[in-house]
Kinemage of the C-alpha trace (Angstrom):
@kinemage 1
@onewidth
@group {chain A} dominant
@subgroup {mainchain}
@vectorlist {calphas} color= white
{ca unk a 1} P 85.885 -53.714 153.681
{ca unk a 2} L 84.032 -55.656 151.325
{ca unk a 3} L 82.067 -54.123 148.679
{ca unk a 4} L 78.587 -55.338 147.812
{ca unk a 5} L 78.990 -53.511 144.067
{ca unk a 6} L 82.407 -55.327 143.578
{ca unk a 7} L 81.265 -58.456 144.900
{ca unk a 8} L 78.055 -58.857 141.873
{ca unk a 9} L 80.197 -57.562 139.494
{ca unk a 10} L 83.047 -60.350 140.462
{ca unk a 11} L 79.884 -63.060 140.797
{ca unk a 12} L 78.498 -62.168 137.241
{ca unk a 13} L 81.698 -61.611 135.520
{ca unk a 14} L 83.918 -63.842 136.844
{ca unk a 15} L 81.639 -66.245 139.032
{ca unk a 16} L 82.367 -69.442 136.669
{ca unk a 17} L 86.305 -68.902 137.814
{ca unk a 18} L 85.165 -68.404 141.713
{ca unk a 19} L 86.357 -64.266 141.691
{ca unk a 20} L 83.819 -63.606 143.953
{ca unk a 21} L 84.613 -66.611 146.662
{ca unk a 22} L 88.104 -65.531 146.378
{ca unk a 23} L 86.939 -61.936 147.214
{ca unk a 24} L 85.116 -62.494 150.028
{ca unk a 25} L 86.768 -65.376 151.482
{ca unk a 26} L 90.085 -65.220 151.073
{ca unk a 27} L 92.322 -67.966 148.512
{ca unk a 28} L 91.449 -70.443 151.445
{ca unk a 29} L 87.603 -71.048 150.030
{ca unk a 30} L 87.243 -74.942 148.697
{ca unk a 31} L 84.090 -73.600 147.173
{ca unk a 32} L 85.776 -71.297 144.925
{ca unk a 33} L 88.294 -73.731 143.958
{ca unk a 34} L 85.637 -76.187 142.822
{ca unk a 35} L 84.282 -73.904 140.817
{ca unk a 36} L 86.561 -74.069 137.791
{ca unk a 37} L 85.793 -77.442 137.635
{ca unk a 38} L 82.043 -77.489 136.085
{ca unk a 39} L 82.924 -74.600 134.157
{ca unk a 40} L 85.897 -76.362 132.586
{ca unk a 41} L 83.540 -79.763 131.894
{ca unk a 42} L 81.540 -77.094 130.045
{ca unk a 43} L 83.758 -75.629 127.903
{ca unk a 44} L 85.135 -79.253 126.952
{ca unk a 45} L 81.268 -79.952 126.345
{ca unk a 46} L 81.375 -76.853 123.773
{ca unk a 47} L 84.766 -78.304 121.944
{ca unk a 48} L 83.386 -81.823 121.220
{ca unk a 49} L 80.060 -80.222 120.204
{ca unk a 50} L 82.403 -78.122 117.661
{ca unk a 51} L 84.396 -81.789 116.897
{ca unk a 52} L 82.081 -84.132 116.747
{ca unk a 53} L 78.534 -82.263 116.290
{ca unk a 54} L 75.203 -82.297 118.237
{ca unk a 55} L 74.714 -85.862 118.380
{ca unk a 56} L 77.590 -86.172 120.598
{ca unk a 57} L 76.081 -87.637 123.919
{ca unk a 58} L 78.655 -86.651 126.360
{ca unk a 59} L 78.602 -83.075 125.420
{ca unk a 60} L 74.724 -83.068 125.878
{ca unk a 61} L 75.597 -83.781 129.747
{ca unk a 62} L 78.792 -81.561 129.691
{ca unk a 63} L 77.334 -78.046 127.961
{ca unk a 64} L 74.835 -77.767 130.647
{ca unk a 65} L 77.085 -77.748 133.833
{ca unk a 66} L 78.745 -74.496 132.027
{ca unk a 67} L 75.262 -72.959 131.808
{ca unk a 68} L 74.246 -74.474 135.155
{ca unk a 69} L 77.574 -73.305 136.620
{ca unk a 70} L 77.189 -69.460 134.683
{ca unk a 71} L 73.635 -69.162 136.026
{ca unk a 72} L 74.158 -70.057 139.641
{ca unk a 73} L 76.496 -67.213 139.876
{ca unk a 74} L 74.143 -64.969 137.858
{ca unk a 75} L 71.629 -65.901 140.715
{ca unk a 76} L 74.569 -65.478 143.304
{ca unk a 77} L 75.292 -61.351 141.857
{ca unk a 78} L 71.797 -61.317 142.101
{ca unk a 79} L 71.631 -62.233 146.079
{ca unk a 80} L 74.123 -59.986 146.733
{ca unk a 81} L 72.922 -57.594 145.402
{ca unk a 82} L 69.794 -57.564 146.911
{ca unk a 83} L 71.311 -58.009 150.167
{ca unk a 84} L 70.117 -55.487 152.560
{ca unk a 85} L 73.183 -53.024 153.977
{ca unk a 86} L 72.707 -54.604 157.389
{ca unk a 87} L 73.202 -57.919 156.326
{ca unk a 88} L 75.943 -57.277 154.134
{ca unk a 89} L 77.684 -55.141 156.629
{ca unk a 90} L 77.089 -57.817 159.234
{ca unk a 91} L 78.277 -60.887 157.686
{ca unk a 92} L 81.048 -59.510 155.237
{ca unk a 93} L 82.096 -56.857 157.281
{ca unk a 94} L 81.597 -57.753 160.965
{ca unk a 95} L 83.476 -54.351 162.147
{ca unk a 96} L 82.238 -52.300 160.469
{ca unk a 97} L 78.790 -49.966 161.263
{ca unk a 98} L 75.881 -51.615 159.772
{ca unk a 99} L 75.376 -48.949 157.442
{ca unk a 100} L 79.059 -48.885 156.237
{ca unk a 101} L 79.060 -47.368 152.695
{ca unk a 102} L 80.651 -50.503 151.429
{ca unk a 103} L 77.130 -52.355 151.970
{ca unk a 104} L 75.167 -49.842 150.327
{ca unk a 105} L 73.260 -50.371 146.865
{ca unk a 106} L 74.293 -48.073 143.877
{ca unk a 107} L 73.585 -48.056 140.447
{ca unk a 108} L 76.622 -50.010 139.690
{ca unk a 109} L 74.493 -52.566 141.939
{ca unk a 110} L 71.489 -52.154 140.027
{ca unk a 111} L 73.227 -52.662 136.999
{ca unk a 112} L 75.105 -55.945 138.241
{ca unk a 113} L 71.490 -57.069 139.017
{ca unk a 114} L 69.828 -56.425 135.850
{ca unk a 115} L 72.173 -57.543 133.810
{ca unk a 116} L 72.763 -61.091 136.064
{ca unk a 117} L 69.118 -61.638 135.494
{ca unk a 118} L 69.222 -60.806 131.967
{ca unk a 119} L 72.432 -63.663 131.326
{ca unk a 120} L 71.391 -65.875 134.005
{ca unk a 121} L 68.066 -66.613 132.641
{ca unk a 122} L 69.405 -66.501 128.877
{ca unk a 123} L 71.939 -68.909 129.561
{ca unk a 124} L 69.943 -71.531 131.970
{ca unk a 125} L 67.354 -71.985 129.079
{ca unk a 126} L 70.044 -72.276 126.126
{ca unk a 127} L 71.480 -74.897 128.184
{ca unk a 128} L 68.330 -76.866 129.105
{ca unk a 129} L 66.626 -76.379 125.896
{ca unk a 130} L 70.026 -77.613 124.115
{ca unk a 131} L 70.396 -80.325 126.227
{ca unk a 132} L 66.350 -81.339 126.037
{ca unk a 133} L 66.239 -81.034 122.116
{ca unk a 134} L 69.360 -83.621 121.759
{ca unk a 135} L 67.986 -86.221 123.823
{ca unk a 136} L 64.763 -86.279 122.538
{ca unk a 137} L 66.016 -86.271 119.095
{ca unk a 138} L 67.968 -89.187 120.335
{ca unk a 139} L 65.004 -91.128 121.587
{ca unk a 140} L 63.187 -90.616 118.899
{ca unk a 141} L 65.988 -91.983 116.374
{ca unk a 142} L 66.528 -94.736 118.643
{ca unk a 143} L 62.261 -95.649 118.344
{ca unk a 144} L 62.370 -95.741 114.518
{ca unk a 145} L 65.604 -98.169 114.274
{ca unk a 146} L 63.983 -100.390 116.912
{ca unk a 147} L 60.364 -99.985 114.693
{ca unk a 148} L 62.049 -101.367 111.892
C-alpha cells in the first residue's frame, strides 16, 4: 500500500533526489533517475557562484534548474496531496478499496501541503529573480561598453 502522507513528504523532502518516483514506482522509474541530474547542474551552479561570483554566466543558467527542479516537486507533494482518496487508491493502489486508509488526507498531509507551497513558491522566485537580476545587469554593462 502506498501512502499518500509518505508520498508528499518523500516529494517535498527528497523530490530533487527522485524519493518519491522510487516510492511509488519501484527503482525501475527513468523519471526518477533523471532527476538527480538538474538538481546536480544546480548545485554545481551554486559552487561556481561561490568561486567565481555573480557575474558568472553559466551559473545564471545552472542555479535555476535546482530551483526549477526543487519547485516542481514542491508542486508534485502538493498534487498528491490534494489527490482525492479515490484517485489515489485507484491509481497507486489498484487492490485496494477506494477508501483504503492509505489514500486518506491527515494532518501530516496538510502539513506536507503547506509547507510545499510555502518552499515551492520561495524557491521558484529566488531562482528567477536571481537569474533575471544577473542578466539584466549583464545587458546593461554590455550597453555602456558598446556606448563608449
Amino acid at each position: 500500500m502506498k501512502n499518500k502522507t509518505v508520498a508528499a513528504w518523500l516529494a517535498f523532502l527528497g523530490g530533487p533526489l527522485g524519493l518519491h518516483r522510487f516510492y511509488l514506482h519501484g527503482l525501475s522509474d527513468t523519471p526518477g533517475w533523471l532527476l538527480p541530474i538538474p538538481t546536480a547542474l544546480g548545485v554545481y551552479g551554486i559552487q561556481r557562484v561561490l568561486e567565481f561570483g555573480q557575474d558568472d554566466q553559466l551559473s545564471w543558467i545552472l542555479v535555476p534548474l535546482l530551483g526549477f527542479t526543487i519547485a516542481g516537486c514542491a508542486l508534485r507533494a502538493i498534487l498528491y496531496g490534494l489527490m482525492s482518496p479515490e484517485r489515489w487508491n485507484a491509481r497507486f493502489n489498484p487492490r485496494a478499496a477506494p477508501d483504503a486508509p492509505a489514500g486518506q488526507t491527515n494532518w501530516g498531509t496538510v502539513f506536507a501541503i503547506s509547507l510545499s507551497l510555502l518552499v515551492g513558491t520561495a524557491v521558484l522566485m529566488a531562482s528567477l529573480a536571481f537569474s533575471f537580476q544577473r542578466y539584466f545587469e549583464y545587458q546593461i554593462e554590455e550597453a555602456r561598453k558598446i556606448s563608449q
